[in-house]
C-alpha positions as CSV (number, residue, x, y, z in Angstrom):
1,X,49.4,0.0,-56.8
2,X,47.3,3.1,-55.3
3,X,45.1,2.1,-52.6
4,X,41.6,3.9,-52.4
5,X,39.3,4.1,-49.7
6,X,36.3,1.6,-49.7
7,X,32.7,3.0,-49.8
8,X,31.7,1.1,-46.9
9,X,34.8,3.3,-45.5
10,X,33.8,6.4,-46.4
11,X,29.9,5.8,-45.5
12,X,30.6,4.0,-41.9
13,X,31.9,5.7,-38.7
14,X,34.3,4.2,-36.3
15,X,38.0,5.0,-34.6
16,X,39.6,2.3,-33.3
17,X,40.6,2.2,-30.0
18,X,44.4,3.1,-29.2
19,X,46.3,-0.1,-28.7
20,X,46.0,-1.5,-25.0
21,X,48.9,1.2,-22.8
22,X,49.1,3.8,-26.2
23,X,47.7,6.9,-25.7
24,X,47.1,9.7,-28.6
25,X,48.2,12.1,-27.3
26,X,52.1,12.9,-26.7
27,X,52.9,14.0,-23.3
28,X,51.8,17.3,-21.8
29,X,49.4,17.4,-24.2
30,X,45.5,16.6,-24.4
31,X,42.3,17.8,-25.7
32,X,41.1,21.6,-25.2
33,X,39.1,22.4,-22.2
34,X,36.3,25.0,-22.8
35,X,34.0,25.2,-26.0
36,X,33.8,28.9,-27.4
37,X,31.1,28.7,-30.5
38,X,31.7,32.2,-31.8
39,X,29.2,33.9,-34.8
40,X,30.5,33.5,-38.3
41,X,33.5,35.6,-39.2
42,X,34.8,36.3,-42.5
43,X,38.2,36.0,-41.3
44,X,38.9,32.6,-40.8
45,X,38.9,32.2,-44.7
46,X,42.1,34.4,-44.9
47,X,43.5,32.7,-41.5
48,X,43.1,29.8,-43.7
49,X,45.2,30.9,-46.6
50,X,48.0,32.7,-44.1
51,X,48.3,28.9,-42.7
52,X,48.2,27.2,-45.9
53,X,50.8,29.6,-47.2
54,X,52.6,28.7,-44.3
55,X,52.4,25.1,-44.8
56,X,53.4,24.8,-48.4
57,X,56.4,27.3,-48.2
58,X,57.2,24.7,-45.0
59,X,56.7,21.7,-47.1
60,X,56.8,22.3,-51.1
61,X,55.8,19.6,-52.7
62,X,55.2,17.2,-50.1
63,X,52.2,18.7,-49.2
64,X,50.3,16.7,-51.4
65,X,46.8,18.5,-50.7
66,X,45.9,21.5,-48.4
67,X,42.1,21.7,-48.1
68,X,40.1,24.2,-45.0
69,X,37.5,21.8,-43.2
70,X,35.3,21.6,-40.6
71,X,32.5,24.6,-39.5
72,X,34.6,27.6,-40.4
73,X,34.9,26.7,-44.0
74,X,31.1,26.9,-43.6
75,X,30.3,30.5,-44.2
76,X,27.1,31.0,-41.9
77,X,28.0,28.6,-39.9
78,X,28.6,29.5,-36.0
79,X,32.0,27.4,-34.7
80,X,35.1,27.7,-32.8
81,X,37.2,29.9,-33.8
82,X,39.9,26.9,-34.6
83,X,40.8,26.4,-38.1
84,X,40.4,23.0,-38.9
85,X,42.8,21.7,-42.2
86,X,43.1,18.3,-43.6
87,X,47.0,17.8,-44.9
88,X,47.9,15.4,-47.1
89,X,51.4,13.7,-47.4
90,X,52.6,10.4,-48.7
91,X,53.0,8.7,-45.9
92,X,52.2,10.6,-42.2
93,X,54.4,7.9,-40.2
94,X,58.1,9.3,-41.7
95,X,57.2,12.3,-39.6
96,X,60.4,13.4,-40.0
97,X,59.5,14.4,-43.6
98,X,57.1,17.0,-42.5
99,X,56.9,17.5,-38.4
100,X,60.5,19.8,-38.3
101,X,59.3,21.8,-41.2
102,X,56.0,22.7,-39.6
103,X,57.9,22.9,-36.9
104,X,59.5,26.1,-37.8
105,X,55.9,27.7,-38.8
106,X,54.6,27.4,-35.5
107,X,53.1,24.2,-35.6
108,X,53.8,21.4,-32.9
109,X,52.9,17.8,-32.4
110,X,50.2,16.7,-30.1
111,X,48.2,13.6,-31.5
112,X,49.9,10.6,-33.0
113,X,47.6,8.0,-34.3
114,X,49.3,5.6,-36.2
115,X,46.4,2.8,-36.0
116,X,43.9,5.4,-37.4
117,X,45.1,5.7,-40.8
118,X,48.5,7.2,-39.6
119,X,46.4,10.7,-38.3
120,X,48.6,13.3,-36.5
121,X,47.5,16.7,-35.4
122,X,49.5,19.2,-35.5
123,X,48.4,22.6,-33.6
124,X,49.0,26.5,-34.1
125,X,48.2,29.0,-31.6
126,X,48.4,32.3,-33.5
127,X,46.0,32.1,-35.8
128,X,44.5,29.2,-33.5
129,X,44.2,25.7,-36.1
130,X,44.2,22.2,-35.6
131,X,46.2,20.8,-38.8
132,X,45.2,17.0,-39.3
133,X,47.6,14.9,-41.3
134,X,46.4,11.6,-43.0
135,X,47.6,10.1,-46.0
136,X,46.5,10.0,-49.6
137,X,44.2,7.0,-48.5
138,X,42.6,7.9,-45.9
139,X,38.5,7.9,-46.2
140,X,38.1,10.5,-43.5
141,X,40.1,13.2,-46.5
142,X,36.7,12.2,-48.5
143,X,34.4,12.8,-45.3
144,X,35.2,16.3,-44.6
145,X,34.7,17.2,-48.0
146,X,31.6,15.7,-48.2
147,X,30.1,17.8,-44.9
148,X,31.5,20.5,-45.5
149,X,30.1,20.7,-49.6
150,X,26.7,20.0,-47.9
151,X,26.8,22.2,-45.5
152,X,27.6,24.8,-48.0
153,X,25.0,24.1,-50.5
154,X,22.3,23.4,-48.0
155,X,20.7,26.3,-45.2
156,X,18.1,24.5,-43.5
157,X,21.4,22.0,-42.9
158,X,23.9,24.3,-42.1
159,X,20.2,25.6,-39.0
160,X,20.2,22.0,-37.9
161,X,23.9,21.8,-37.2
162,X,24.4,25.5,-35.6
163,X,21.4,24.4,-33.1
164,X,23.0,21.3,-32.3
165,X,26.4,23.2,-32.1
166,X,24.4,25.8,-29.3
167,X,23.3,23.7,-27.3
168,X,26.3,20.7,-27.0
169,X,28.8,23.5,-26.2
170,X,26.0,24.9,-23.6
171,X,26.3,21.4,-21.9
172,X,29.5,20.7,-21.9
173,X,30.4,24.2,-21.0
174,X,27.9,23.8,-17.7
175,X,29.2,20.2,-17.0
176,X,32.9,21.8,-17.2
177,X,33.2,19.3,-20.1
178,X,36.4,19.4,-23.0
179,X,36.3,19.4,-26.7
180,X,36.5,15.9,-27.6
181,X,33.0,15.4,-25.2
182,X,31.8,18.4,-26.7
183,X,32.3,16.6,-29.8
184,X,30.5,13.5,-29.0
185,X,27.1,15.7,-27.7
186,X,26.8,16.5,-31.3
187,X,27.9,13.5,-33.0
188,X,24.0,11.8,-33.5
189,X,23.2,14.8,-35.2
190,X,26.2,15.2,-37.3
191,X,25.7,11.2,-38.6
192,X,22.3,11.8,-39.3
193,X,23.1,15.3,-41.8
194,X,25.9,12.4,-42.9
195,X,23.2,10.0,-44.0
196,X,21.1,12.4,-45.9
197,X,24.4,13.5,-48.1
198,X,25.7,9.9,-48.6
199,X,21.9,9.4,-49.7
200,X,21.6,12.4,-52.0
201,X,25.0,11.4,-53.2
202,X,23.6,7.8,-53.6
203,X,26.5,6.3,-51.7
204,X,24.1,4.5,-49.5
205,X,20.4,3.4,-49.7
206,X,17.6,4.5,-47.4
């Protein structure tokens, strides 16, 4: 039987915490310090397809889907230059199916979160990505697409989120802050350009 997400998945936002001792991140690794929003560039479209080339020759068929998220799939859209991609495979735990093979494209391991509907990340230096993994199931898969189709379609959106970009990289950048706080300056902003999709989309109700 093929499990789907839940609506109330795909509208609600929440990552569990890592079990009690478990961390996410493997050893010697951890999240980015510094936040770098750079202007728009046209070439982090064909950064994407050079990785995604890489990715399928690495894993044929297994890579179930191969899809370029996050703000530099936005064209406009100010972000750091970090291509984000959402890979699918059957099942991310049998990491042996998938981890050597990237592997040997320049990928390596540095987030394993089995708890969080089995998400790894995966990173690449040269052009710089972050390559999350999830399975077929997973409601985040639906998320991304979701912001960045908005985002797209919408200009006054795509203002509200570069602004909110500026200045959250500006204060964590003064308070010598990393990504993932960087993140969380922004995240009120990026749940409220959620609601008004999910409620164009009629997924939820005002």
């Amino acid at each position: 039987m093929v499990v789907m997400p839940q609506l109330v998945e795909i509208t609600s936002f929440h990552e569990p915490v890592p079990p009690e001792g478990q961390s996410p991140y493997l050893p010697g690794a951890g999240p980015l310090q510094g936040v770098e929003i750079a202007e728009w560039n046209d070439k982090w479209a064909g950064q994407f397809q050079f990785l995604a080339t890489q990715i399928r020759n690495g894993l044929g068929w297994r890579a179930l889907a191969i899809e370029h998220v996050g703000s530099t799939s936005v064209q406009e859209l100010p972000a750091k230059p970090i291509i984000d991609i959402d890979l699918v495979v059957a099942d991310p735990n049998e990491e042996q199916l998938y981890v050597p093979s990237l592997e040997k494209v320049g990928f390596h391991l540095v987030v394993r979160e089995p708890w969080w509907y089995g998400h790894r990340v995966l990173r690449h230096s040269n052009p710089a990505c972050n390559l999350h993994v999830f399975g077929y199931d997973s409601p985040e898969l639906i998320k991304h697409r979701i912001f960045r189709d908005w985002l797209r379609a919408h200009p006054n959106e795509r203002r509200v989120y570069a602004e909110a970009k500026r200045i959250a990289a500006a204060q964590a950048t003064a308070a010598d802050e990393h990504t993932m706080q960087y993140n969380a300056r922004k995240e009120s902003v990026i749940k409220e350009i959620y609601h008004r999709a999910f409620t164009a989309m009629g997924l939820v109700k005002n």
